[in-house]
N, C-alpha and C positions, 0 to 999 in steps of 0.2 A: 511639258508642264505649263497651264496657262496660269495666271495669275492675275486675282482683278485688285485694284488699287481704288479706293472711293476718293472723288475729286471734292474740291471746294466746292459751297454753292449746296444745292437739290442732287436728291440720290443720283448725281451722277458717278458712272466706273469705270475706268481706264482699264481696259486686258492688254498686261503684256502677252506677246504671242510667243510661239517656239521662235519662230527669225527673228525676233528684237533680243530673245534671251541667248541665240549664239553669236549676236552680232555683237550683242556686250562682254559673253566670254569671249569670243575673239579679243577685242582691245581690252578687256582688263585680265587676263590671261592669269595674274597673282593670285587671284580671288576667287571667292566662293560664290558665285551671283546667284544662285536662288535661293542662300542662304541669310545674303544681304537682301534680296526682296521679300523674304520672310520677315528680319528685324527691320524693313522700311513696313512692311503694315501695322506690326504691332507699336511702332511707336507713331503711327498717324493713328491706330486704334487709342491709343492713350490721350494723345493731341488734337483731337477733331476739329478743333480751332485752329490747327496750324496745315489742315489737308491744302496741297499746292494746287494752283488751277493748272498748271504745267508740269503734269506728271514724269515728262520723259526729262527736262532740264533737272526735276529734282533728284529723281535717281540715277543721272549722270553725274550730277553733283556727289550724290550718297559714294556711288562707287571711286569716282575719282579721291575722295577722304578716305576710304578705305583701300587704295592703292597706296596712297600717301602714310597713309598710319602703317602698310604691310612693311614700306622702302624702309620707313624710320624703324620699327622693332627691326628689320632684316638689319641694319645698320649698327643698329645697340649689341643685336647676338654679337654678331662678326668680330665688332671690335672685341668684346670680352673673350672670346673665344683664342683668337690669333694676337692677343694685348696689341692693337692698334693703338693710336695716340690721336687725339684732335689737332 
């Protein structure tokens, strides 16, 4: 699955490739990464003002918040589940 991403600037487009998209499921293993690069175009589609000139820092970013958000909800189930305590 390639995927192109429009950069900052002049019609320029970043394609993630097949190796960049299992090299990201490798290290974000929690997640859904092409379904995070799906909701990272559509909200650079909405934001055109805000497209990065550094595509791969910002969807590194993207998915590390989305690890981060998975650990937190896994954290919140768990507790409620097994009545853990803070």
């Amino acid at each position: 699955m390639n995927v192109a991403i429009e950069l900052a600037g002049k019609s320029a487009v970043y394609q993630v490739s097949n190796e960049q998209m299992l090299e990201w499921e490798r290290h974000f293993p929690n997640i859904h990464v092409s379904q995070c690069l799906c909701a990272m175009r559509m909200w650079l589609e909405a934001n055109p003002a805000r497209r990065p000139k550094n595509v791969k820092r910002f969807a590194v970013n993207w998915l590390i918040r989305e690890t981060k958000d998975f650990e937190r909800s896994w954290q919140v189930e768990h507790k409620a589940v097994y009545g853990i305590r803070a």
